[in-house]
N, C-alpha and C positions, 0 to 999 in steps of 0.2 A: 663443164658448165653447160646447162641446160639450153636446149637454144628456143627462141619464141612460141617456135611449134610444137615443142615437148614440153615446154611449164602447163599447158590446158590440160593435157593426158594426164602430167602428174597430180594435179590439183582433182581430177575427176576423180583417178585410184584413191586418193586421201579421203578424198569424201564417201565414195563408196564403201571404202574401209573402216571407218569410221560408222557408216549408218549401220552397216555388217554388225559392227560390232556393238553397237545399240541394241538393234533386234537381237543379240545372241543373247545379248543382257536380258531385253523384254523376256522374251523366251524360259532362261534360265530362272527368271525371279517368277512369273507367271507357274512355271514346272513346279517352282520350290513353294510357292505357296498353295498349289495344288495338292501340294504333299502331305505339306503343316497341315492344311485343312482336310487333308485322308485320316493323317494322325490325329487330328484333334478327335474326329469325329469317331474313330475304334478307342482312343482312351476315353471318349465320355460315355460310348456304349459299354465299353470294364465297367466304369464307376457305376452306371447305370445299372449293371447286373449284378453288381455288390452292394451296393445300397439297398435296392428295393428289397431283399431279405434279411436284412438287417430290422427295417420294421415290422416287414409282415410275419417274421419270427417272434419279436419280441410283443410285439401288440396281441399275436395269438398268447403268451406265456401271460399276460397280465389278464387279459380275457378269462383265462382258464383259472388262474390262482384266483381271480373273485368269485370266478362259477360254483370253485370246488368248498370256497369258504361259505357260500351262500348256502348251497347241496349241505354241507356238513352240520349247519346251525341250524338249517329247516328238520333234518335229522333229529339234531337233539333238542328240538323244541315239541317235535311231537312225540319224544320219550315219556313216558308214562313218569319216569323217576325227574324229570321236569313239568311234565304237565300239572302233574297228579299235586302235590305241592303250590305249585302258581293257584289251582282253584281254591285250596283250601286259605290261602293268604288274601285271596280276593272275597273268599265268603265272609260279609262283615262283622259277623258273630264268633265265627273263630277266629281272625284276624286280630281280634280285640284282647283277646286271650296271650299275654306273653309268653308263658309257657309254649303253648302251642306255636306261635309264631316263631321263636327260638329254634324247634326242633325244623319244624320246615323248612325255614333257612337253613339251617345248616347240611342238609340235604342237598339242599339247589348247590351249595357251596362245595363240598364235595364232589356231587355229580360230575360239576363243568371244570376243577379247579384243573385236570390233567391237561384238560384240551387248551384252557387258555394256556397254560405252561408251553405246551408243547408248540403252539400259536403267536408267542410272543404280545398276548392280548394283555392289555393292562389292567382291563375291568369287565364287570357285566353289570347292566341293568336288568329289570325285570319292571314295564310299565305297565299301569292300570291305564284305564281310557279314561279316566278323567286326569291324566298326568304322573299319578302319585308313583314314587319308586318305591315296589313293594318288596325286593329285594334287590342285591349288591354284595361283590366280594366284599366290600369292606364299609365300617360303619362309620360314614364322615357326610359332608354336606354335600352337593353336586350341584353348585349352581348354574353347573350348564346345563342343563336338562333341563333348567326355568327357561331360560332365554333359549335355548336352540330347541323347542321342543316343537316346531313347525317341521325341525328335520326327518322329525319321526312320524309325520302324519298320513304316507305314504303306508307307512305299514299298516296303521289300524284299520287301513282299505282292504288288507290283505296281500301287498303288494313287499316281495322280498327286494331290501333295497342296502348298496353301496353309496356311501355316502362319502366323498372325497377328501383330504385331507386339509382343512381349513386351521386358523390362528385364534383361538380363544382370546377374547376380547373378557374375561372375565377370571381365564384360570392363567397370568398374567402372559400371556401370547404364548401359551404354550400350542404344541403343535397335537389336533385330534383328526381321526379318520375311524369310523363307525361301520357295522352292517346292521342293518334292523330287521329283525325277523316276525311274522304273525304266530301267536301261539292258539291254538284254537281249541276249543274246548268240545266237550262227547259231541253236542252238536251240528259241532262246523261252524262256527260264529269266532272272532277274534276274541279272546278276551283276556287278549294281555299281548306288549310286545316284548323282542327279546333283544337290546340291543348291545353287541360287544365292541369295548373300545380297541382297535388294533394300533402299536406304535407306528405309524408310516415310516419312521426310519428304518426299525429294525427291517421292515418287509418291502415295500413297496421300491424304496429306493435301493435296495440290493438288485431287484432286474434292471435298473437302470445301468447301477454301478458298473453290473457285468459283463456290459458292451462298451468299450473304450478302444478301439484298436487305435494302431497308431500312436502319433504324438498329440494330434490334438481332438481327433475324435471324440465324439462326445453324444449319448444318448438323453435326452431325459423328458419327462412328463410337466405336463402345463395346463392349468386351469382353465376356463373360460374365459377369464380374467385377465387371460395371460399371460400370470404369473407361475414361475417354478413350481411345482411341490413337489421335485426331490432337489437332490444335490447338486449344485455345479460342480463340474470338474474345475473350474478356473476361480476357486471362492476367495483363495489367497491376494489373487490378480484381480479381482472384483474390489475388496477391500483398499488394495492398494490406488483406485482409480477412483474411489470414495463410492462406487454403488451401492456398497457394504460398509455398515460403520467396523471397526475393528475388533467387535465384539457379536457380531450379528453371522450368522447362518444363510445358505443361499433362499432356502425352503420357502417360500412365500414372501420373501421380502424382494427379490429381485424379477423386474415385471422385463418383458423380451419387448421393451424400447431401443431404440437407436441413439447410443450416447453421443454429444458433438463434444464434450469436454470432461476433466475430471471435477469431482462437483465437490460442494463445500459439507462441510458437516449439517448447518442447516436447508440445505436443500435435501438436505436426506429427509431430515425432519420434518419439512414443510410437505412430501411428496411429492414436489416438483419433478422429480423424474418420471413418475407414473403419466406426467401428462405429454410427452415425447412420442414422435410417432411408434408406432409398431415395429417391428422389424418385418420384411415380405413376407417370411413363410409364417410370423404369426398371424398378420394382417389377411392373409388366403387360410389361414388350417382355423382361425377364429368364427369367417363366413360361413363353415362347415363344407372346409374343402379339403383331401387329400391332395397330395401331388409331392414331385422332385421338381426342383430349381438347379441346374448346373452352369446356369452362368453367376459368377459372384457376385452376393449381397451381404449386405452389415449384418453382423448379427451382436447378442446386446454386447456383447463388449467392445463394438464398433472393429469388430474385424470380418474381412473380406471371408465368407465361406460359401461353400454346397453345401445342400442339403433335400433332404425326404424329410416327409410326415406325413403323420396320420391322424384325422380326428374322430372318435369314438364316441357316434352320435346318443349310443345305449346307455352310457358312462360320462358322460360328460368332458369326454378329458383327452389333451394333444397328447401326441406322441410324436419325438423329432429326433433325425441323427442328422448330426451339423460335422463336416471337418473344412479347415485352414482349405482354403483354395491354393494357397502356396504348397501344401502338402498334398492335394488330389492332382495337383499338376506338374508334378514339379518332375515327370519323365518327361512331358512336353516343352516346359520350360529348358529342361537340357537339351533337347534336340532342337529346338526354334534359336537358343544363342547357339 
């Protein structure tokens, strides 16, 4: 039994022992969070150095397949076995002549059929400057050339131009992406443009397609607008959440807002989603800003990701690789439980 003068001694060792072992804790939790924060900060410089090549790769690869398609059609616009033809179809005396008219097309038709073949091109035009299509693969109406024909007005400046993939409002939402080329005559004067219709499916979203690592990674291109023009990888998952009706395609239908819920069939229809905020990295890569984001943000599927992008001030067009914040963290997350 303790006697009066030994309970204060003991009662001071407890306390001391006790604060001891307080500080040992501050200390040890202070160390340990020292550490998580060494690791956080070497895993987000990895992610940091795998990312930014993921678009400065692919933004070169799509830079260069429009350069080389642009290069290729300036090419065969100033071939004699296209030029030569376009003048004769624009002189309004022989032009008048079926005969003649017949043979010339079918030249132009020939000339370019291999390239579009080989190019996955769907069509060619051949425009006068007062509108008129003076030649085309094939013999049908094209009422987009009435109503888009502001896209092409760029060219008869002189100016070779890529033209992005938009939603025909008239050829029933089908999906188009165009280049327009000047075709010039002995001169040097425009007199005529050349424009090829390209599928953006078959092309365009194949460079997207082709970076996916991972499970949720995901590359893709975005309009001015905002919106997709390629593929989601998540279109099944989109559908399911109503962003997609069940019948609908990612491609310009789904815009990089912030969903708070799943939505009803006519709020698809109404557009009501389109008016939702942006998501960060479209809301910054829309101002015409580049940059990486590695702290989590929603993205349109209302899930937590990273991400890089790129916006393509020449072209008009984003470029973004987004993954799962659960999956870019999740060696940190093992080590921090």
């Amino acid at each position: 039994m303790l006697s009066n003068e030994d309970k204060p001694k003991q009662l001071t060792t407890i306390v001391y022992s006790a604060l001891s072992l307080v500080l040992f804790l501050i200390v040890v939790s202070a160390t340990l969070f020292q550490i998580l924060k060494l690791v956080e900060s070497h895993i987000k410089n990895d992610i940091r150095k795998n990312l930014a090549p993921i678009i400065e790769t692919t933004s070169d690869m799509a830079e260069k397949w429009i350069a080389e398609n642009l290069e290729d059609l300036a090419l065969l616009s100033e071939n004699p076995k296209l030029a030569n033809p376009v003048s004769i179809l624009l002189n309004p005396y022989k032009s008048e002549d079926n005969e003649i008219r017949k043979v010339e097309l079918k030249k132009i038709r020939n000339f370019l059929n291999q390239w579009l073949r080989k190019h996955d091109a769907d069509d060619f035009f051949i425009l006068a400057p007062d509108g008129r299509r003076i030649a085309s693969m094939y013999d049908k109406p094209y009422e987009i050339l009435k109503d888009h024909s502001a896209l092409f007005e760029d060219s008869f400046k002189g100016k070779r131009n890529f033209i992005l993939p938009f939603k025909s409002d008239v050829e029933d939402g089908q999906l188009l992406m165009f280049f327009s080329i000047p075709v010039y005559d002995q001169n040097g004067n425009v007199q005529a443009i050349f424009v090829v219709s390209i599928n953006p499916l078959a092309r365009f979203s194949d460079i997207a397609k082709g970076v996916r690592p991972g499970e949720t990674g995901e590359l893709y291109f975005f309009n001015k607008e905002g919106f997709l023009i390629t593929e989601s990888r998540f279109e099944k998952e989109l559908q399911q959440m109503n962003i997609l009706a069940s019948d609908q395609k990612s491609e310009l239908n789904v815009r990089l807002v912030i969903p708070t819920k799943q939505f009803s069939k006519e709020q698809i229809l109404s557009k009501s989603i389109s008016k939702l905020p942006l998501t960060r990295m479209a809301e910054l890569a829309l101002a015409g800003n580049s940059g990486i984001e590695l702290s989590p943000y929603l993205d349109y599927r209302g899930v937590s990701v990273i991400g890089v992008w790129n916006w393509n001030q020449q072209y008009g067009f984003g470029l973004a690789y987004e993954v799962d914040a659960n999956e870019a963290y999740s060696s940190y997350f093992v080590i921090r439980n």
